[in-house]
N, C-alpha and C positions, 0 to 999 in steps of 0.2 A: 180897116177895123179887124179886130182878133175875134171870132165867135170862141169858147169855150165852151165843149159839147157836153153833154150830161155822160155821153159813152165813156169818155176818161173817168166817173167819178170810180172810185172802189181801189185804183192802181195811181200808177205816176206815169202814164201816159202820154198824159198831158203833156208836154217841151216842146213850147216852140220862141225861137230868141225873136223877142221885144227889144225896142229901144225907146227911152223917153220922148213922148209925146205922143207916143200908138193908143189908139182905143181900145179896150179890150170890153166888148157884153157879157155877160155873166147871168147865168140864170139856177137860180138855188134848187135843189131834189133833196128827194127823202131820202136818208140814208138811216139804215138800219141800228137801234139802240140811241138815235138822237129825238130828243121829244118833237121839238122845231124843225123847221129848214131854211133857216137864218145862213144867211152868208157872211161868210170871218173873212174881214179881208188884213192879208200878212202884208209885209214888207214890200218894198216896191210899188206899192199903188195906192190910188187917192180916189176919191166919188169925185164923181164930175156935177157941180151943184145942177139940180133942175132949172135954175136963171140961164145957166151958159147953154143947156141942152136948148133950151126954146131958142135963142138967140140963134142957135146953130142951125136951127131947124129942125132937129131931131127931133122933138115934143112937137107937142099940135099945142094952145094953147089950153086945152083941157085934162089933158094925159098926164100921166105921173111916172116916174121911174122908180118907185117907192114899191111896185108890185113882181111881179116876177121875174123881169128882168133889171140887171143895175150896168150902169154903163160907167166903166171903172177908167181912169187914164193913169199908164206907165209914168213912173221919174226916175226909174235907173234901170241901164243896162244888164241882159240878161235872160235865164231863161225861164219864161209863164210856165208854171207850174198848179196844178191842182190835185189836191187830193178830197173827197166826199163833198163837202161845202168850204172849204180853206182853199183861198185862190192867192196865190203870193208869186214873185219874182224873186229869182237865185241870181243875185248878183255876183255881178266878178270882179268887185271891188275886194280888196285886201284886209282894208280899215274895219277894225274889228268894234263891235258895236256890242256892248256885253250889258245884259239884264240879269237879276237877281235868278239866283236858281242854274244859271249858267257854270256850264265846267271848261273850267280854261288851263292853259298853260303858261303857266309864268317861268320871268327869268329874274331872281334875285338882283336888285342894282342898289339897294346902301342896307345898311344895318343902325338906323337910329333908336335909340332909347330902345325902349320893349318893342317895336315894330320892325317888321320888314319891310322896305321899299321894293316894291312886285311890279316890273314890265309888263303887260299881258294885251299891248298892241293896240290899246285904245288912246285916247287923248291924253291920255296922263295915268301917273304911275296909281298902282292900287298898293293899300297895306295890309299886311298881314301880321297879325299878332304871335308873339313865339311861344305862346300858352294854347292857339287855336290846333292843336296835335292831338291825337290819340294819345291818351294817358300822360301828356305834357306839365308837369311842375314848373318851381322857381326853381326847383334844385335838379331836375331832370327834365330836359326837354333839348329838342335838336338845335344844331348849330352850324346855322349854316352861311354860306359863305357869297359874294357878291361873283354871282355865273351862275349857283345853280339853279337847278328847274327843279319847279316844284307843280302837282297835280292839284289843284284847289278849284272849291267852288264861292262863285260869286253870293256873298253874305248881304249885304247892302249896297245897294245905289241909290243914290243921293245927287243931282244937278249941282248944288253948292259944294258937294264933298265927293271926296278921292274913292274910290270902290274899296270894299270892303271885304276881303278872301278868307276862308276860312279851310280848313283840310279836315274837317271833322263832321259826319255825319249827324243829322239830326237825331238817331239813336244812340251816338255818343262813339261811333266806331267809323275808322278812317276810312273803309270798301275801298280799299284802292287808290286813296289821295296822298298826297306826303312827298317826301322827296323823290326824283327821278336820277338816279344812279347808270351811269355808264349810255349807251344806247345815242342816238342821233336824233336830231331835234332839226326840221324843216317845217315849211311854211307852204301854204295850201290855199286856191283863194274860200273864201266862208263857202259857197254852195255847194264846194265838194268838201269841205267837213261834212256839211252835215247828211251830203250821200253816204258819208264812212258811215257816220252814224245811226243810219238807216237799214232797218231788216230784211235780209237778203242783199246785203252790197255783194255786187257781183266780183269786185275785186278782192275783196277781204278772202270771201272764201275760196275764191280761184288761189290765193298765195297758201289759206292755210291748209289748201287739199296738197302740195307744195316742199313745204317747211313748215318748223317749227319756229314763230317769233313770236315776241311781246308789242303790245303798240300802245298807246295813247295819245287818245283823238278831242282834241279841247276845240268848242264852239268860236275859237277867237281864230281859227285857220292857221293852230300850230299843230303838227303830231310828233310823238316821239316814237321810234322805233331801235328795235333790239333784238338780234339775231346770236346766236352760235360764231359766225365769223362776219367780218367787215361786209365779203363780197357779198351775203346773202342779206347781211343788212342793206347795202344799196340796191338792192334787186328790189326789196320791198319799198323804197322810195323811189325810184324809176317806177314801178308799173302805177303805183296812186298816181305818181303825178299823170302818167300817160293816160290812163285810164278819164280821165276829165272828159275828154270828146271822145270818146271809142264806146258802142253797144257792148253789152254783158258780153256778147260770143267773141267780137273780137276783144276782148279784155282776156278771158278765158285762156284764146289762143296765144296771144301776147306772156301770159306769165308762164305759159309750160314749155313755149319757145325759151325766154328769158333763164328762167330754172333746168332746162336741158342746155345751155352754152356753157353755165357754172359749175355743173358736174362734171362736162365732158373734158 
């Protein structure tokens, strides 16, 4: 069984690798600005009903797991992660599992009618409409072609229907979305996206104290990256990918080693 301590909440501390069918207790605290102390339970984990706990012997026939502790069980490989009251598993699964609000990377694969047929790594392809653009008309809007990559966010999910991308902010302006031009485009498993994605990633900024690059980091465990020259573009996908199982410091040491062999 996994205790999860209250000392991790505040940080990500917390990492320790599960596998399905580990127990993991969990017990919720106060944390600061939240009214409750409700525990959100993410990805990776399931309640373990109070019928099973008695049967196990955990419960007494009187007890409840309804009070300050919950006693949660793993289904996928990975590593227990907690932040304040959100107790979730980083899997190291590939298959990209995309919900609305999600920023992803797609790859262009048909041009039917007024749609795009958009890869973005899930079960089936999403579309994209060629009017959903910044400033996009009938008579001006982009044109693009079956390979390229494009930055969108996920507009609709639907179980009976194909996802739904869109490249246009809800203020009406792209922030960053649209086509991706030139640069290299690899694959990442999801829980180190969304460490990219995460403030203070220790790799981000070990490369951009570094170089100068551009990157985009989609939720579906695609990034694209784009440097000045090729070799310094592969530097920067070398060290993310190494950076998965290595601490901040050796991450740190690792990019200044990597970026001192490319100048030398």
């Amino acid at each position: 069984m996994v205790h999860v301590e209250a000392a991790a909440v505040g940080d990500d501390a917390c990492s320790v690798f599960v596998a399905p069918g580990d127990t993991v207790e969990v017990a919720p605290v106060e944390v600061k600005g939240e009214k409750d102390a409700a525990l959100r339970i993410g990805p990776g984990l399931t309640v373990i009903p109070e019928t099973q706990l008695r049967a196990a012997g955990v419960l007494d026939g009187d007890a409840s797991s309804s009070g300050n502790t919950a006693m949660l069980q793993v289904v996928v490989p990975g590593d227990l992660r907690r932040k304040g009251n959100m107790v979730w598993v980083d899997g190291v699964h590939k298959r990209a599992l995309p919900a609305e609000g999600d920023y992803v990377i797609g790859i262009i694969t048909g041009t039917p009618g007024e749609n795009y047929n958009v890869d973005i790594g899930g079960s089936c392809n999403a579309t994209l409409h060629n009017l959903a653009f910044e400033g996009a008309t009938k008579r001006n809007r982009p044109r693009l072609k079956v390979g390229d990559l494009v930055y969108a966010r996920v507009q609709l999910m639907h179980k009976y229907m194909e996802p739904e991308l869109t490249c246009v902010h809800a203020s009406g302006k792209a922030q960053g979305m649209g086509l991706l031009e030139g640069g290299f485009l690899f694959e990442i498993s999801l829980g180190l996206s969304r460490t990219l994605l995460s403030r203070g990633c220790a790799v981000l900024h070990a490369l951009g104290a570094e170089l100068p690059f551009e990157i985009t980091i989609g939720r579906n465990g695609r990034v694209w990256a784009k440097a000045a020259r090729a070799c310094e573009t592969m530097l920067v996908v070398n060290a993310i990918r190494a950076s998965e199982r290595l601490s901040a410091k050796h991450t740190r040491e690792l990019v200044k080693e990597m970026a001192r062999k490319i100048r030398s």
